[in-house]
N, C-alpha and C positions, 0 to 999 in steps of 0.2 A: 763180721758184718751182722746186723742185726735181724734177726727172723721177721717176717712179714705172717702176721695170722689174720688170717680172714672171718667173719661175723656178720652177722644180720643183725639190727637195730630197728623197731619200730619208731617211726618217728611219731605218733599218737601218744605213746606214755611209756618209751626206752627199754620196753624191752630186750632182752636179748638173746639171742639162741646162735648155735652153732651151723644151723641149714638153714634158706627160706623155709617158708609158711604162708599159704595165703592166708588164712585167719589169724591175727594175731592173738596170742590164750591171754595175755594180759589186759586189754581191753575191748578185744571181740570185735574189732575191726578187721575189715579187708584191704588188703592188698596195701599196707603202711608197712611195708619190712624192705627194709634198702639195705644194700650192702655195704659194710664198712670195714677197712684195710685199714690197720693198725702196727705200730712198732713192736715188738715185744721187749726189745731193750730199752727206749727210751724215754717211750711216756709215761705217764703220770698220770692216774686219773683225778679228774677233778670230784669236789666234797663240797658239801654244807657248807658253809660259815656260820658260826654262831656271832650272836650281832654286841658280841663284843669289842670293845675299843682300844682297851689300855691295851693288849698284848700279854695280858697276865692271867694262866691258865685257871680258868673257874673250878671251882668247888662245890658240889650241894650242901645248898645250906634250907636252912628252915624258910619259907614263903612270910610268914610273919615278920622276921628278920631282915628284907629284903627292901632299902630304902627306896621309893621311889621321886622321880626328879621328871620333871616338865621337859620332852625332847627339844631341844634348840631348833627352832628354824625359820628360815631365810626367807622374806617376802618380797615377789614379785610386783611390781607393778598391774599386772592382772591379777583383779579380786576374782576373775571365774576361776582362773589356773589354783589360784591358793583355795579356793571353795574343794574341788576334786580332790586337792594333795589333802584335805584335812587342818588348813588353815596356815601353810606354805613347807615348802622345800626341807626335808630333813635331814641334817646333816649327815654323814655316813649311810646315807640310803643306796637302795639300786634302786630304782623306776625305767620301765618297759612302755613305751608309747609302740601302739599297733595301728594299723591304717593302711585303708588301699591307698594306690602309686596315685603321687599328685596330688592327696588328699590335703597335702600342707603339715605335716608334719617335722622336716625342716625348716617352714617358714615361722614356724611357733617356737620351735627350739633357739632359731635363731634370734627372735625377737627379744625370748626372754632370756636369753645371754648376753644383748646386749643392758638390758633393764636390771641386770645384777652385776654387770661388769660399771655401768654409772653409779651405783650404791657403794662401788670399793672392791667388789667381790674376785678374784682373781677366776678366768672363764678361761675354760681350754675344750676348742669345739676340733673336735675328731671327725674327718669324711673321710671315711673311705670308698664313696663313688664316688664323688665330684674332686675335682682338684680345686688346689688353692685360689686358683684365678674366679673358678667358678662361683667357689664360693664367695669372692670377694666380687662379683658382680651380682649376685642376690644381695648380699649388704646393703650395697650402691643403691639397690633398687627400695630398701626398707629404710633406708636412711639408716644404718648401723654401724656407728664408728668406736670404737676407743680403745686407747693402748692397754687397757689391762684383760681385754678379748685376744687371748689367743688362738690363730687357726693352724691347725697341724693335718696334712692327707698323709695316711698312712691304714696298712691293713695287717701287719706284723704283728701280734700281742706281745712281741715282747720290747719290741721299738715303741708301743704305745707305752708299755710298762715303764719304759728307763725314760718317756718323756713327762709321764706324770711326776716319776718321781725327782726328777732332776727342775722343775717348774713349778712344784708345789700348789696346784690350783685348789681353791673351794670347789671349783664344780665344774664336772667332766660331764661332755655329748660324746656320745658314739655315736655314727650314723654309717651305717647301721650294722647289727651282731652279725647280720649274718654275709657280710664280706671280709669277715674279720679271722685271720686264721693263726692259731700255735705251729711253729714249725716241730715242736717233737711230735705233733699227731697228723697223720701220715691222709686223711681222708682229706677231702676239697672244702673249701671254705664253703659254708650252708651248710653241711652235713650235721647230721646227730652228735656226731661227738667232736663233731669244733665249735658248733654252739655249744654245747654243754661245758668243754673246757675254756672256752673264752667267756661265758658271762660268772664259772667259780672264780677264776681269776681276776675278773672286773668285782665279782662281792666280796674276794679279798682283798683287794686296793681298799674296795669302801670302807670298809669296817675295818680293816686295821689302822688310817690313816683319817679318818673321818671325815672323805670326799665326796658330798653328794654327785651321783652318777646317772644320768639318763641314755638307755638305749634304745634305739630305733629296731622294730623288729619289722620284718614283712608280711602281708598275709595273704594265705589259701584261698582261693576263689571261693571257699564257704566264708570265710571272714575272719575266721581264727587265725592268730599269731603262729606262723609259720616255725616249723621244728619241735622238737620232742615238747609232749606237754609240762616236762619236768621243767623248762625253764621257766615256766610261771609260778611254778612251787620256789624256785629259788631267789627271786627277787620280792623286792618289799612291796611293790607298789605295780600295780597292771592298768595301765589304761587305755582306751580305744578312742580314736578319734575318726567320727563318724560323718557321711555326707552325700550329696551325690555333686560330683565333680561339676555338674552342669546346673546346680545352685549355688547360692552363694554363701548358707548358713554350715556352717559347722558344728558340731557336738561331741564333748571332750565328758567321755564316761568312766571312771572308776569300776572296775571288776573284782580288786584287790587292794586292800589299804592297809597294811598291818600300824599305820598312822593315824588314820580316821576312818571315814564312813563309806562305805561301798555303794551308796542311793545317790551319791549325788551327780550332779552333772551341769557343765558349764556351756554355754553358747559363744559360737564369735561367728561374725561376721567377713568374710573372705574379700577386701579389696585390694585397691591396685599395691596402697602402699602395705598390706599385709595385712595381719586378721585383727579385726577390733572388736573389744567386749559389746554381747548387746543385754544392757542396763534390766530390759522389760521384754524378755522374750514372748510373756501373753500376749503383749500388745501387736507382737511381730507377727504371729500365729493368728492373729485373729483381721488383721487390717484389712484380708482382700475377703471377706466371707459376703459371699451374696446372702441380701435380704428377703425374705417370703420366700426361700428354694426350701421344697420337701426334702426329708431325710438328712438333714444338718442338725446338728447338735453341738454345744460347749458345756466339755467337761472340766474339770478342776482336779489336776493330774499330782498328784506328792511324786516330785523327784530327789528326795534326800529330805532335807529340811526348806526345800523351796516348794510355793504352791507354780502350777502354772498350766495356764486355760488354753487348752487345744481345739480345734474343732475335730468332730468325728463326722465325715461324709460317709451314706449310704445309699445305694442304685439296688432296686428289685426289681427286676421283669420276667414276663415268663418264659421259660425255659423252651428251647428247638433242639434239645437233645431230652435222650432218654436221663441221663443222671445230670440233675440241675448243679451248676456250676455254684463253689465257694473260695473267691477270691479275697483276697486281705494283705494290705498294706500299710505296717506300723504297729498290727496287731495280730495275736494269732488266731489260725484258721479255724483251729479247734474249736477255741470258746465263742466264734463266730458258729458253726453249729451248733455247738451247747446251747446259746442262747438265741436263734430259732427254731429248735426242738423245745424248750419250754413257753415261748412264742404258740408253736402251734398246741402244744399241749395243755397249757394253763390258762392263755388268753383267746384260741380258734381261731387263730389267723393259719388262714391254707398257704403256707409256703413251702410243701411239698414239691412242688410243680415250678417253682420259681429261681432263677438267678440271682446271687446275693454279691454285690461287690463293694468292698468295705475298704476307707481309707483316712489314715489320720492326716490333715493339712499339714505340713510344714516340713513332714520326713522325719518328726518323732516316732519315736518306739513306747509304745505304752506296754507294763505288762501288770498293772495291779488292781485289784479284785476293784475298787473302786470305780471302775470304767461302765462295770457292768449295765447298769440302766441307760447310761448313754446310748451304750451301742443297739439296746433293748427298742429305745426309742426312737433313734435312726432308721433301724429298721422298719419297724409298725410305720412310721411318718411317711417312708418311701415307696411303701405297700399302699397305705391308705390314699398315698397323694397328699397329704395335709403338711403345708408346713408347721416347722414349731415357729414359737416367738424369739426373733433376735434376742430380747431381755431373758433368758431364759439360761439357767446354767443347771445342771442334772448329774447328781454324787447318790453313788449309792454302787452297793455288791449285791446279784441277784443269784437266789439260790434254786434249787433244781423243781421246790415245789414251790416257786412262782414268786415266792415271799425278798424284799426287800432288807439287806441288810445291814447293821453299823459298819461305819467306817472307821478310819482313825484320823485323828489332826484335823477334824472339820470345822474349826474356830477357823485354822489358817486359809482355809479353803474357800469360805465362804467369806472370810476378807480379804481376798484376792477376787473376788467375782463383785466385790463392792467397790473396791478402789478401781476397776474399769465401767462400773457404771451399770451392771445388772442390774437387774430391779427384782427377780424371783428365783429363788434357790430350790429347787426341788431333791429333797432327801432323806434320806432311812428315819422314818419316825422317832425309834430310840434314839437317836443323836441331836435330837430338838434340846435337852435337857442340860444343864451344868456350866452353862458359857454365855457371853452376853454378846446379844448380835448387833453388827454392825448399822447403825442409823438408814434409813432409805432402801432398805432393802425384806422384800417378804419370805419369809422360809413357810415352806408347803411339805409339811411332814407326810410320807406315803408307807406301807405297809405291805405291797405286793406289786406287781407289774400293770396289774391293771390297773389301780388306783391313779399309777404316775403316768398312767396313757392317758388317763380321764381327763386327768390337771394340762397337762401338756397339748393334747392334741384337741379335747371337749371343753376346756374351761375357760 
């Protein structure tokens, strides 16, 4: 009979040690070391795959040497889904969708399986929580029909193994890794080392047989992708699909693309009969903004290679406690201090003493330097009481002594603030030069913070 040895595994980043730990030495974390009960005769550990195809052991060869060729892949009927992937589906990938529960993350997998299973594509959709009926009552309900969609409930990897291979599909759903268990490892399905050995084995299916594979992963009340960090090292592709369950907008974000770009991010819309692309998300972000309200702002936000116009609300008043309050939603709290600490120091506005509550409309995550003057001027507007002008969009990175700085991609920027109708662009002086601006529209080149207050709140 086979020896049972016992082990600790951090599920942060797989460490491993022979006794608990509350620190873990490998990445300085608390209290992330769980216990894991293992075979000593029978398993296996799981490995890398290198992301080759044929089956024919590689050689170093010279990088000059080394032909390259355009990765095949498979388009969706969602342009946002193919925007994320890098321009659609790649064959012999892994992809990891992460999301809170409910977030709709089967109803997207589902959708687009059936959208590549009408194209010809042969779809083999994997639950391992829901059963078969279940799932074929979500169908019913998205309108998802056709014979070359197969649905299989099963949580055995090696039953899922001999059905891949016996059914030959282009493109496998798991839903999700972490119900998914190898019966030579000895631990409970969820654990560190049966996610770890079922998603090597799921990137060895990919990449030997060239099955594009998406898995469903769960996540941590902090938001991360639930189980060792390594299984985002070993898949192609990381995506999060973001929301709050009690709106209707969704947001499908890249974190990892060894296919394309890590900035970009798709929008859809959550209805009855499933989620639908939304075409103009500025225009969605901006529909409900009240007119003359202080401390509103529209900035013009780069999320990959798309422009798109958020509003930024801001609330100051004075503070009833000793240390004034700094809230923020959508963005972070830090550079919401950073920039009213140069507020009061470069411009004299007294917000020592004040309340700062800070929020992006629509449940976007902004996090690039470009925000900066918005938020600059949200602020001062809701101080001062002054509203800004609805026509008004405000681009710019502001730095510690007060000065205004270039951005990048501000052609696209301020032709996104044109095609919804703005009339004045306020931004970084050096960025006036090199590009031809869009008809009907006035650019107010600024130099410092105070400058873009004058224009904005005195002009």
């Amino acid at each position: 009979m086979a020896k049972r040895k016992t082990k600790f595994m951090c599920q942060e980043c797989g460490y491993e040690s022979p006794k608990w730990m509350g620190k873990c030495p490998g990445c300085g974390q608390w209290n992330k070391m769980v216990e894991e009960t293992e075979s000593s005769g029978g398993g296996r550990k799981g490995a890398f795959i290198h992301s080759n195809t044929t089956g024919i052991k590689p050689k170093a060869t010279p990088i000059t040497s080394i032909e390259t060729i355009s990765e095949p892949r498979i388009h969706t009927e969602m342009r946002e889904l193919n925007r994320v992937l890098g321009g659609g589906v790649v064959k012999g990938s892994l992809v990891l969708i992460g999301g809170d529960p409910g977030i709709g993350k089967s109803t997207l997998l589902l959708q687009v399986s059936f959208q590549l299973a009408k194209i010809g594509q042969s779809v083999l959709y994997i639950s391992g929580e829901e059963s078969m009926r279940q799932t074929k009552l979500r169908a019913d309900r998205l309108g998802v029909a056709s014979d070359n969609l197969l649905v299989y409930s099963e949580t055995n990897l090696e039953e899922i193994s001999l059905t891949i291979e016996k059914n030959d599909p282009d493109f496998v759903i798991v839903d999700s890794i972490q119900t998914v268990y190898h019966p030579e490892v000895t631990s409970a399905p969820g654990s560190v080392s049966q996610v770890r050995e079922c998603t090597a084995e799921l990137m060895r299916i990919a990449k030997t047989k060239g099955v594009a594979i998406f898995i469903v992963g769960h996540v941590t009340k902090e938001g991360s992708i639930a189980g060792p960090r390594l299984l985002e090292h070993m898949v192609d592709t990381v995506l999060y699909f973001e929301g709050e369950r009690h709106h209707t907008y969704r947001i499908l974000r890249a974190v990892k693309n060894r296919f394309g770009s890590t900035n970009e991010m798709g929008i859809f819309e959550m209805k009855e009969a499933g989620l639908e692309e939304v075409a103009n998300p500025s225009e969605i972000f901006l529909e409900e903004r009240s007119q003359g309200a202080s401390g509103s702002t529209v900035v013009a936000s780069m999320e990959g290679t798309r422009p798109v116009l958020v509003e930024i609300q801001a609330l100051i008043s004075p503070t009833s406690f000793g240390n004034p309050r700094r809230m923020a939603t959508g963005i972070d709290h830090n550079r919401v201090s950073l920039l009213m600490a140069v507020l009061e120091k470069r411009v004299g506005l007294l917000l020592a003493n004040q309340d700062a509550y800070l929020k992006v409309a629509g449940g976007v995550k902004l996090d690039e330097p470009a925000i900066d003057l918005a938020i600059a001027v949200s602020i001062a507007s809701s101080f001062r009481d002054k509203p800004t002008r609805a026509s008004d969009c405000i681009i710019g990175e502001v730095g510690l002594t007060g000065e205004v700085r270039r951005v990048s991609r501000i052609e696209q920027r301020v032709q996104e603030a044109a095609k919804l109708g703005f009339e004045r662009v306020i931004l970084p002086e050096n960025n006036l030069g090199g590009w031809t601006c869009p008809p009907g529209i006035t650019l107010i080149g600024v130099t410092s913070v105070s400058e873009a207050l004058k224009a904005v709140l005195e002009g």
